[in-house]
C-alpha positions in Angstrom: 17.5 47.0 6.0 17.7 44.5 2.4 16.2 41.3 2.9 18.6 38.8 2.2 17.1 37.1 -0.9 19.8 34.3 -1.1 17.3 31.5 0.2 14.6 32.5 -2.1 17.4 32.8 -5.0 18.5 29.0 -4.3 15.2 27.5 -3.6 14.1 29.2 -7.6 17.8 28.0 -8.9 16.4 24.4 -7.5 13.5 24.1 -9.5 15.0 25.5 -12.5 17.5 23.0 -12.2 15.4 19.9 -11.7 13.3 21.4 -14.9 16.1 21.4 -16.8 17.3 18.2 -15.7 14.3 16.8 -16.6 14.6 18.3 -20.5 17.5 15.7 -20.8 15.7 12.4 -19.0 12.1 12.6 -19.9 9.9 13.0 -23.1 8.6 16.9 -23.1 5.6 15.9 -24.6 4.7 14.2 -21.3 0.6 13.8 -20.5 0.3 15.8 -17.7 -0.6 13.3 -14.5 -3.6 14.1 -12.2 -2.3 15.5 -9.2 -1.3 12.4 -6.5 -4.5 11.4 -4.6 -4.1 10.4 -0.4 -3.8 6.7 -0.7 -6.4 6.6 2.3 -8.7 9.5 3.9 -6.4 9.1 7.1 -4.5 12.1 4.4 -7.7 14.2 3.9 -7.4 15.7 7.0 -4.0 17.2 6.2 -5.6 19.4 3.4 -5.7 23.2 3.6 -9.3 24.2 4.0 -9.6 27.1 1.7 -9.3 30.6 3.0 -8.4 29.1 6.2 -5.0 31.2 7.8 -4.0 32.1 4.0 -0.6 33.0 3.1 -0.1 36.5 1.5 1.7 34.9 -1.4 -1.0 32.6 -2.5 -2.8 34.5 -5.0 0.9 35.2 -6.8 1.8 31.6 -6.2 -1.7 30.0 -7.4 -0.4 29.3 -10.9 2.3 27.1 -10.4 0.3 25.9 -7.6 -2.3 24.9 -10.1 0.1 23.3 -12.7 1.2 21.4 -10.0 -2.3 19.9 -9.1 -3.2 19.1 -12.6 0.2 16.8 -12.5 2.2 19.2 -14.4 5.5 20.3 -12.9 7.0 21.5 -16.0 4.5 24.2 -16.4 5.1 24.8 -12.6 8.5 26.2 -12.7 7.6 27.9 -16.1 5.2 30.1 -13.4 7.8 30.4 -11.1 9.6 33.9 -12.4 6.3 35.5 -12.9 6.0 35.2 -9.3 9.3 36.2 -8.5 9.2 39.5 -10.1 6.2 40.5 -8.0 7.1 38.7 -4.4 8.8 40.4 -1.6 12.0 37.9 -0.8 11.1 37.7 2.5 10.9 33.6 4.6 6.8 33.4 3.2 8.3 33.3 -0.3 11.1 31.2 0.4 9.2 29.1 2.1 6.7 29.0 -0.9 9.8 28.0 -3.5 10.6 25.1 -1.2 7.0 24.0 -1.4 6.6 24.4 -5.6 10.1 22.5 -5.5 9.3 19.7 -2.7 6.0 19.2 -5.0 8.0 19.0 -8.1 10.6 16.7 -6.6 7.6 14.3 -5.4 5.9 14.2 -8.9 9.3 13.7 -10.5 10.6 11.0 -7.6 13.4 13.2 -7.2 14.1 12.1 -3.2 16.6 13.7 -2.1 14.9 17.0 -3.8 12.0 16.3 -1.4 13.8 16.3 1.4 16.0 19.5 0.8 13.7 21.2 0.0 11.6 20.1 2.8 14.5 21.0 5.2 14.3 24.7 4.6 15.0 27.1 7.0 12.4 29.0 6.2 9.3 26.7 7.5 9.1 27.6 11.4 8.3 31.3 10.4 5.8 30.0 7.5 2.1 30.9 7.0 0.0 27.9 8.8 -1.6 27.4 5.5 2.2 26.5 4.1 3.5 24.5 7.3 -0.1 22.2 6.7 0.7 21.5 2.6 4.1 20.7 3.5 3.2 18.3 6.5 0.5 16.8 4.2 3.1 16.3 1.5 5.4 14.7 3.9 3.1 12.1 5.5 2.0 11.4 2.0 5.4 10.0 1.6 5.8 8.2 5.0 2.1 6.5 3.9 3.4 5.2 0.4 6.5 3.5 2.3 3.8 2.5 5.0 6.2 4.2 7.9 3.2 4.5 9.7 5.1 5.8 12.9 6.5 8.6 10.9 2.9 9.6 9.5 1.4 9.6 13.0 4.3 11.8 14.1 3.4 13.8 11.2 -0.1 14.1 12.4 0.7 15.1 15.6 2.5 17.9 14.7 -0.1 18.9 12.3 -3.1 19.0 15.0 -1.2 22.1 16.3 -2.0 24.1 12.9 -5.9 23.7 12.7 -8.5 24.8 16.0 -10.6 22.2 17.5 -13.5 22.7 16.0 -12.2 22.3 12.4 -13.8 19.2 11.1 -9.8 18.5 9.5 -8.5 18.4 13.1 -10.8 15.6 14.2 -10.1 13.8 10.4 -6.6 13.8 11.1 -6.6 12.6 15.2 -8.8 9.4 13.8 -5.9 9.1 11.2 -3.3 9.7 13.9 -5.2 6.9 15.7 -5.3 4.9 13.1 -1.4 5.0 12.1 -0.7 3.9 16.1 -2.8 0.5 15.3 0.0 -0.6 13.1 2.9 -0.5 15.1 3.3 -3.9 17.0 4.9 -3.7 20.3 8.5 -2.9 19.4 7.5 -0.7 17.4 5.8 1.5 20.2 8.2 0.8 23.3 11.4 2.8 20.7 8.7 5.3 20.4 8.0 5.9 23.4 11.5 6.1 24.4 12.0 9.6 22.3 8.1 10.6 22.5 7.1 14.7 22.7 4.9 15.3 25.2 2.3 15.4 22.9 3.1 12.4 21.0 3.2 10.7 24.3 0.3 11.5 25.2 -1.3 9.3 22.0 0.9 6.6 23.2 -0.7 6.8 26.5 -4.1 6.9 25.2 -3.5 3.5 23.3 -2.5 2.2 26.3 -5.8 2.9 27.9 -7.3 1.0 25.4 -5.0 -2.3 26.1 -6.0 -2.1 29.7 -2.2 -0.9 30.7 -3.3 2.2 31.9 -6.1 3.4 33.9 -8.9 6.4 32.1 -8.4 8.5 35.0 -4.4 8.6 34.9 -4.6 9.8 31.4 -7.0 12.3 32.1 -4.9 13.4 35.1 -1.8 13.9 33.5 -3.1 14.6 29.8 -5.7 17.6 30.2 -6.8 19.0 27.2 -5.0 16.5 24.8 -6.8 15.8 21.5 -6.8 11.8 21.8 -9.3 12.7 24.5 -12.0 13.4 21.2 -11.4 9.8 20.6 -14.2 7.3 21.4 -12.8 5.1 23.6 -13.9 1.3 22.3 -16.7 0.0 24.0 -16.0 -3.4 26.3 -14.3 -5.1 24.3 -16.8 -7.9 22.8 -16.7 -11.6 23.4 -15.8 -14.1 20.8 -18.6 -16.0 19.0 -19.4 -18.9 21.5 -19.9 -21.4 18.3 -18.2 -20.6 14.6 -19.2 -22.9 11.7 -16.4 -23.4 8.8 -18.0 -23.9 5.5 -15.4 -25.2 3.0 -16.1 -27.6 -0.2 -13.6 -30.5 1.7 -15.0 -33.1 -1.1 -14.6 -32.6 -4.8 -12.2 -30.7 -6.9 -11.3 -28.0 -4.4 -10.5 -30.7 -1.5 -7.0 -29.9 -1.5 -7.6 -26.1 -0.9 -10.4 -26.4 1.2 -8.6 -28.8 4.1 -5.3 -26.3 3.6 -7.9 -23.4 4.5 -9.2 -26.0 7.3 -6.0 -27.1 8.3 -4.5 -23.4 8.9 -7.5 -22.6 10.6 -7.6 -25.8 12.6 -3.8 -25.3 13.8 -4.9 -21.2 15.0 -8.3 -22.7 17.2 -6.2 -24.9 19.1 -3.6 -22.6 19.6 -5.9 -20.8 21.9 -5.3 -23.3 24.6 -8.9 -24.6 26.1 -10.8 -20.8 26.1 -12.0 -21.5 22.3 -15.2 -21.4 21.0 -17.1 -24.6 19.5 -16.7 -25.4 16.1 -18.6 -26.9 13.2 -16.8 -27.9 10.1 -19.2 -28.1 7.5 -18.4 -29.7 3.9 -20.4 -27.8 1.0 -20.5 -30.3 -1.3 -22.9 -32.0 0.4 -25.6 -29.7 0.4 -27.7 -28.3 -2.9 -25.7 -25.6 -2.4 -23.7 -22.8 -0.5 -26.9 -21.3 0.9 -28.6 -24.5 2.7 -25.0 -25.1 4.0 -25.3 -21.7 5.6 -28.7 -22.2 6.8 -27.9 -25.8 8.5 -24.9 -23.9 10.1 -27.1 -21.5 11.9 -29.0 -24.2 12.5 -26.7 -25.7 14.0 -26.4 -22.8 16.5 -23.7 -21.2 14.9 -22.9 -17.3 16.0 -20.4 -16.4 13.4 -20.1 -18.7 9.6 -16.8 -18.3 8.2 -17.0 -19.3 4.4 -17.6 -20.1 1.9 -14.5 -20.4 -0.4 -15.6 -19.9 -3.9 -16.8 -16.6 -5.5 -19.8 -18.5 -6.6 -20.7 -19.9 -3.3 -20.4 -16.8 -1.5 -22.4 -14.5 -3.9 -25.0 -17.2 -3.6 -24.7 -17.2 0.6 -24.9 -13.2 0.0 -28.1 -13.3 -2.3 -30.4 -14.4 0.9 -33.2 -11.8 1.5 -31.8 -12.3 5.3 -29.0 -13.0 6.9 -29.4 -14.0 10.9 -25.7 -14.8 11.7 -22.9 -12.7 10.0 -20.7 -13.8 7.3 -16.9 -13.7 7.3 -16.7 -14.6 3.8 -13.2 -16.1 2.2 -13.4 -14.8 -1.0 -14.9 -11.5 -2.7 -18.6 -12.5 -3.7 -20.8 -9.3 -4.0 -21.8 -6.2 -2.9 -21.9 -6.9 1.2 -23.2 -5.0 4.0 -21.4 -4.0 7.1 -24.5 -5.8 8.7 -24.5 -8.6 6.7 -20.6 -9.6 7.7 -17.4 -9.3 5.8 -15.4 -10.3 3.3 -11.6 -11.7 3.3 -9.7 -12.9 0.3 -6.1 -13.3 -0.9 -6.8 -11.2 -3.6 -3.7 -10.1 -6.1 -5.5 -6.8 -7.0 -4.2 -5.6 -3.1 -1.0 -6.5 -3.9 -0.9 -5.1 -7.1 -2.0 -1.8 -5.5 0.6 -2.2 -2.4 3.4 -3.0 -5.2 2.7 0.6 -6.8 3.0 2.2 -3.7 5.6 1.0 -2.2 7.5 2.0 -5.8 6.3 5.4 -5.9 7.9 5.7 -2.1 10.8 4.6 -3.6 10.7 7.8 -6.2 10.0 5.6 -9.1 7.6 7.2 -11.9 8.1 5.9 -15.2 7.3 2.2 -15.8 7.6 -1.0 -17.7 4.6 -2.9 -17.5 5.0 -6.9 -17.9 1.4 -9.1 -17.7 0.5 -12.0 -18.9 -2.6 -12.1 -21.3 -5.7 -13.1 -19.7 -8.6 -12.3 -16.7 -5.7 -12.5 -14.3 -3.8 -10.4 -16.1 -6.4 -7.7 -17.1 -7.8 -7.1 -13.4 -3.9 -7.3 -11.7 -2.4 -4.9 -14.8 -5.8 -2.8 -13.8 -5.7 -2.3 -10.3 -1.8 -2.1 -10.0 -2.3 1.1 -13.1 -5.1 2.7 -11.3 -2.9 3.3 -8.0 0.3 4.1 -10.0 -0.7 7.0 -11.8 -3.4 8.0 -8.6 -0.1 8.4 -6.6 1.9 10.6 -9.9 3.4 7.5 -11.7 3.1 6.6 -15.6 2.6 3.5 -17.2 5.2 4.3 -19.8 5.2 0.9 -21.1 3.7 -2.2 -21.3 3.8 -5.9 -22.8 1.4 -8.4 -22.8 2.0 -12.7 -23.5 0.6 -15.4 -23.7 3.6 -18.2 -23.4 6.6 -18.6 -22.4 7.9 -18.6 -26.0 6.7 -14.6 -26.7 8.6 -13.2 -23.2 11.5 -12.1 -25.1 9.5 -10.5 -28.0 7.1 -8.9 -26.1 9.9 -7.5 -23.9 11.8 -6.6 -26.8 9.4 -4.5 -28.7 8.2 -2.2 -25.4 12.2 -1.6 -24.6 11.8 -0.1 -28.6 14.9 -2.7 -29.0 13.5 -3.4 -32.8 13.4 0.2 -33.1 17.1 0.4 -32.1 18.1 -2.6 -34.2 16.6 -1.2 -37.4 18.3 1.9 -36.9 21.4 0.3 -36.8 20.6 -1.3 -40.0 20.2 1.3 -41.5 23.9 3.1 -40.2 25.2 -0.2 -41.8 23.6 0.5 -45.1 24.9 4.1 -44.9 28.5 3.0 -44.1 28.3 0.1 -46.4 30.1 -1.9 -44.5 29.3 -4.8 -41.3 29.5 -2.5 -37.9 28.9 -3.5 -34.7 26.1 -1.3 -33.0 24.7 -2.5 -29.4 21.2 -2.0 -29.1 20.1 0.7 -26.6 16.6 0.6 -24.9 14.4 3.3 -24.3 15.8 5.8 -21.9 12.4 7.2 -19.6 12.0 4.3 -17.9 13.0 3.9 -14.0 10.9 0.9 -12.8 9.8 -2.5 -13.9 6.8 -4.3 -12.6 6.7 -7.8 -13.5 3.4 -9.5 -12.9 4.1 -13.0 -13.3 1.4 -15.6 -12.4 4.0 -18.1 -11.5 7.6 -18.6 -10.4 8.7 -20.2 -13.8 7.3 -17.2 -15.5 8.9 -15.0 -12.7 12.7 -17.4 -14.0 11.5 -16.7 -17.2 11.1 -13.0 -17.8 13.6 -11.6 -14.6 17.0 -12.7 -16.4 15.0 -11.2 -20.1 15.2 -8.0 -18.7 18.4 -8.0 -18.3 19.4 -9.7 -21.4 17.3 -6.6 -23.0 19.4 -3.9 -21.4 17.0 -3.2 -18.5 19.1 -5.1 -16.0 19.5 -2.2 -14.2 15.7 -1.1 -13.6 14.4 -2.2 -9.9 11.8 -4.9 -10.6 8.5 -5.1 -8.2 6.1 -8.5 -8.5 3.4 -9.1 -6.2 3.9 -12.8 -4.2 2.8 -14.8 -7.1 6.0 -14.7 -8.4 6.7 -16.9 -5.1 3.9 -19.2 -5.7 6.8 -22.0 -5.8 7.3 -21.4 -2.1 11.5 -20.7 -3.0 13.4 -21.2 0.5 17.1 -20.7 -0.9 19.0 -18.8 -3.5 18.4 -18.6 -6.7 20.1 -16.9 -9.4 17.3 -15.8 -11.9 15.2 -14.2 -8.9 18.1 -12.3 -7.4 17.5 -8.9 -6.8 13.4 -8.8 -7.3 11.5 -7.0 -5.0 7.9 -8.6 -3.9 5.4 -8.3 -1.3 4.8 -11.5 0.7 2.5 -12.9 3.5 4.8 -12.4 6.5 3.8 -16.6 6.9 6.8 -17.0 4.6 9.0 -14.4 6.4 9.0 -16.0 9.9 5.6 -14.8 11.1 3.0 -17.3 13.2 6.3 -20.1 12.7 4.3 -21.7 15.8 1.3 -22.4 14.0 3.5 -23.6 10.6 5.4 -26.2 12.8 1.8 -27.6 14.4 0.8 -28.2 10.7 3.9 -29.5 9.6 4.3 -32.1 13.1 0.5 -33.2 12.1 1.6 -33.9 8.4 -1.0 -31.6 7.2 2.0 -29.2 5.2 0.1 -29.6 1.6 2.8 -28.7 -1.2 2.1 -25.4 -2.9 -0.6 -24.5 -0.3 0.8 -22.7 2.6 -1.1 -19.3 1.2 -4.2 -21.0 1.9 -3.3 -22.1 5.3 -2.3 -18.8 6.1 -5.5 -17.6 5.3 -6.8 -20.1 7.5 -5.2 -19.3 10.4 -5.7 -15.9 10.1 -9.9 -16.1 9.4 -10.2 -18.0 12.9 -8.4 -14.8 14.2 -10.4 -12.6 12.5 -13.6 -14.8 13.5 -12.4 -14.1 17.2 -11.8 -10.8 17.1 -15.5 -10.2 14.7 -17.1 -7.8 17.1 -13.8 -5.2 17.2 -14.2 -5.2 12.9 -16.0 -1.7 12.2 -15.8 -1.0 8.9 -13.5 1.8 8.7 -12.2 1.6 12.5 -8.9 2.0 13.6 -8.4 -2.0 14.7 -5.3 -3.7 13.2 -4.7 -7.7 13.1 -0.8 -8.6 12.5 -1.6 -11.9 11.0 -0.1 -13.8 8.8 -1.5 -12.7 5.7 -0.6 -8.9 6.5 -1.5 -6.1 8.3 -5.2 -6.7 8.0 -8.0 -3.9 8.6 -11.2 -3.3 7.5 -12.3 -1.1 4.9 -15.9 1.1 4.5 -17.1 -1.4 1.8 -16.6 -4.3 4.5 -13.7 -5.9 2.7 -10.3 -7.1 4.9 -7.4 -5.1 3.4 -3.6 -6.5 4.0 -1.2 -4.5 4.0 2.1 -6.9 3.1 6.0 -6.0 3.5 8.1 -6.1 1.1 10.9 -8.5 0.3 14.3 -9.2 -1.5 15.4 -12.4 -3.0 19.3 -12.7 -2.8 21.8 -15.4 -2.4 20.5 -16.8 0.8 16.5 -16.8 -0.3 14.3 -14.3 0.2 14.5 -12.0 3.2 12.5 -9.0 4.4 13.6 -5.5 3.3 
C-alpha cells in the first residue's frame, strides 16, 4: 500500500511559502538570531535530552534543525528538500515538517503559522522525542504572553513523555508547580471546572498546601501522581513579631520616603489587630544607613525593611554581619539569600516584561525609541538583551536628548531623509515640482517607546504617526504613565504599557485608606504601592526561598523571588483608549 504523502507535501509547501514570503518583507542579508532562550528554567525541563527516545528522522532532519537553533530559518527550509528526497512520507516526517515550520513560524512571529502547524495531525503517532520539542515550543509561547495556566497544562501533558527518574521530569513538575502559584483564585476554580484527571490532581495538591484539603485524601485518591515528588512546604512560618522601617523621612527624599511609609502604613493596619510591632526609623538622623540598621536590631527588630537609596542599602549590605535579615527597597549589591532580599521598582523588569509580552504577540523587528542618558542606557540594555534572547531584532533605534530632537531622531531611523532625498532627486530627473510622499522603512513590525515621562510619552506617540509609523503597535514600560493619566487622552491612545495593577483597580482598599487620611501625595502612588506591598512581603519573609514556587499578587505585580535574592514582578499589560487606560 502507497503512503499518502499529501500531509508531508503541505506541511514542505508551508515552509516554502513562509520563506518566500519572507523574500518580499525582510532584508535577506538578515544576522542570523541566536536561537530563543526559555525566559525562565521552569522551560529547561521541556528540553529533549539527547539520544533520549530518538526519532528515526533526526539525523536527516539535523540540518535544518541546526539552522534553526543558530536563529536562522532561511537556511532551514533551504535544508528542507535535501531531507525530503531521502525520508519515507510516512506521520514521523510529517510530523517533523510541522515542527521545522512551527519553529520557523515562531522565529518569524508568524502566529497563526505556529498554530497550524502545531495542529497537525500527525503529532499523536509522533516520536516522544518530537511530541517533547513541540510541547516545549508551545509553552514557550504561553510563558512570553505569561498564560501561565496554559503552560502548566502544557507541563502536565509533557510529564507523560519522560520516566520518573529523568532529572527533566522532576525540572518540569517544579515548573508545573510553579505556573499554579500565579493563578489567583478565579483563575483556579474555571480550571478546575474542565481539569483532566491528571491536571486535577496538581489542583488538588495546591490545595493541600492552602489547608483545603487533607494529605491523606490526596494520597488516597491520587496514587502515584507526580505532584506527590513535591516537597510539601514546611509549617507555614510566623510573621516577624517586630519589623523596623528605615526610610530617610527628613531631607530631600521626605516626600518619597513618607509615600513609601504611608503605603506601607495603610497595609499594617489593614491586618486588623494580629500585626506585628513596628518601628519607623528616620535615616537621616543617624551617621548613616548602617548605625540606623544596627539601632533597629537594637531595638529588637526581627525583620528591617529598608533602606530606600542605592547608596544606603549597599552601605547596610557592606557589614561583615548581618543578625536580622534585610528586605531591602532598592537594588544595592550583591546579596545573599541569608543576608535578606532585595525589592525595587526597577524599569529594567519592565523593560524585560515589555519585550516579552511583544514577542508573544509575534512581533520581531523593532524600532527602538530612548532617551539619551543612564536611564536610558540600562532600560534600552535590558529591554535589547531579552528581545533578541527570545528571536527579536533591534532593527532600529534613536536616541535624544530634548524634546526639540524627537522628530529628527525619529525621522532619520524610519530612513525618512533617505526617502526624501530620493525624491529629490526624481524631481531633478523630471525637471519639474512632483509630489512624492515619503515612505518609511518597510521591516519594521514593533515600536518600543521608552519615554521617561508622560510629556515625552505626548510627545513622541503622535511623531510616530506623523512619520508614517502610525500603524506599528507601540509598547512603553509604566513610565510613560508617570503622570498618573485617569481619563482619555488623544496622543496616548492606542499605546500598550505594563502597569502596577495599583492603577488598574488592585488593593483599591488600601488606596481609599490613604486617600480618607489625606496622605494621597501627587505623582507618588508608585511608591505607596511599594509600600504596601514590602509590609506584605515583610509578612510573608519566611515563605521567600529564593527560587521557590511562592507567588504574592500585590500591587506592584506578580512578585516572586529569584536565585540571586531579588523580588521579580511580573506586570499586566494595558491599553490607553478613549475612556483612560484599561487592562488588556
Amino acid at each position: 500500500m502507497t503512503a499518502d504523502i499529501r500531509p508531508a507535501a503541505r506541511w514542505l509547501a508551508l515552509a516554502t511559502c513562509l520563506a518566500l514570503a519572507a523574500c518580499g518583507t525582510q532584508p535577506t542579508s538578515r544576522t542570523p538570531q541566536p536561537a530563543p532562550t526559555p525566559e525562565s528554567g521552569a522551560d529547561r525541563g521541556l528540553t529533549p535530552l539527547p539520544g533520549s527516545d530518538k526519532s528515526p528522522l533526526a539525523d536527516l532532519f539535523a540540518p535544518a534543525m541546526a539552522a534553526l537553533d543558530r536563529g536562522d530559518w532561511l537556511s532551514a527550509q533551504l535544508a528542507l528538500p535535501k531531507a525530503a528526497d531521502g525520508a519515507p512520507p510516512d506521520a514521523e516526517f510529517e510530523a517533523w515538517t510541522a515542527l521545522i515550520a512551527a519553529r520557523t513560524a515562531y522565529l518569524r512571529g508568524d502566529l497563526e503559522g505556529l498554530e497550524e502547524a502545531l495542529g497537525a495531525a500527525a503529532w499523536p503517532t509522533a516520536s516522544r522525542d518530537l511530541r517533547r520539542q513541540r510541547l516545549a515550543l508551545e509553552r514557550r509561547q504561553a510563558l512570553l504572553n505569561r498564560d501561565h495556566l496554559a503552560s502548566a497544562r502544557l507541563a502536565d501533558r509533557a510529564l507523560t513523555l519522560y520516566p520518573t527518574e529523568d532529572p527533566a521530569h522532576s525540572a518540569l513538575a517544579r515548573a508545573l508547580w510553579r505556573d499554579l502559584h500565579f493563578l489567583d483564585d478565579e483563575a483556579l476554580a474555571a480550571a478546575a471546572r474542565n481539569a483532566s484527571p491528571s491536571f486535577r490532581g496538581w489542583l488538588a495538591r495546591l490545595e493541600v498546601t492552602r489547608g483545603e484539603r487533607a494529605e491523606a485524601d490526596w494520597q488516597r485518591r491520587y496514587p502515584d501522581h507526580p505532584a506527590a515528588a513535591i516537597p510539601l512546604p514546611a509549617a507555614t512560618a510566623a510573621p516577624p513579631r517586630h519589623i523596623a522601617l528605615l526610610l530617610p523621612l527628613s531631607g530631600r527624599l521626605a516626600a518619597a520616603a513618607s509615600a513609601v511609609r504611608n503605603g506601607f502604613l495603610a497595609a499594617h493596619f489593614a491586618e486588623g489587630s494580629e500585626r506585628p510591632a513596628l518601628s519607623i526609623i528616620d535615616t537621616t538622623r543617624f551617621p548613616g544607613a548602617a548605625a540606623a540598621y544596627e539601632a533597629a536590631v537594637a531595638e529588637g527588630a526581627e525583620l528591617v525593611v529598608g533602606p530606600l537609596t542605592k547608596t544606603a542599602v549597599a552601605e547596610v549590605l557592606a557589614q561583615p554581619q548581618l543578625p536580622v535579615p534585610v528586605l531591602a527597597l532598592n537594588h544595592g549589591s550583591e546579596l545573599t539569600s541569608e543576608a535578606g532580599l532585595q525589592f525595587a521598582l526597577a524599569p529594567e523588569d519592565e523593560a524585560r516584561e515589555i519585550a516579552r509580552r511583544a514577542l508573544g504577540a509575534g512581533h520581531r523587528r523593532a524600532l527602538l525609541l530612548r532617551p539619551a542618558g543612564q536611564w536610558g542606557d540600562k532600560v534600552a540594555a535590558a529591554l535589547g538583551e531579552a528581545f533578541t534572547a527570545g528571536g527579536g531584532t533591534i532593527a532600529a533605534s534613536a536616541s535624544f536628548a530634548s524634546r526639540e530632537s524627537h522628530s529628527d531622531a525619529i525621522e532619520r531611523a524610519l530612513q525618512l531623509d533617505q526617502s526624501a532625498a530620493r525624491g529629490a532627486a526624481v524631481r531633478r530627473l523630471l525637471d519639474r515640482a512632483t509630489v512624492l510622499a515619503g515612505r518609511r522603512r518597510q521591516d519594521l513590525d514593533v515600536v518600543f517607546m521608552l519615554a521617561p515621562a508622560t510629556e515625552t510619552a505626548k510627545s513622541l506617540k503622535p511623531l510616530i504617526a506623523y512619520h508614517y509609523a502610525g500603524d506599528l503597535p507601540a509598547y512603553a514600560t509604566s513610565a510613560a504613565n508617570s503622570a498618573e493619566v485617569t481619563s482619555g487622552d488623544r496622543d496616548l491612545s492606542g499605546l500598550q504599557l505594563v502597569e502596577l495593577p495599583w492603577f488598574l483597580g488592585e488593593r483599591a482598599d488600601l488606596r481609599a485608606a490613604i486617600a480618607d487620611a489625606g496622605l494621597r501625595g501627587a505623582g507618588l502612588s508608585r511608591l505607596q504601592a511599594l509600600g504596601a506591598d514590602a509590609q506584605q512581603l515583610a509578612l510573608r519573609y519566611g515563605e521567600l526561598a529564593p527560587g521557590g514556587p511562592l507567588v504574592l499578587h500585590g500591587a506592584t505585580g506578580k512578585l516572586t523571588v529569584n536565585s540571586r535574592g531579588e523580588i521579580e514582578r511580573g506586570l499586566p499589560l494595558a491599553t490607553f483608549g478613549r475612556g483612560g487606560l484599561r487592562s488588556d
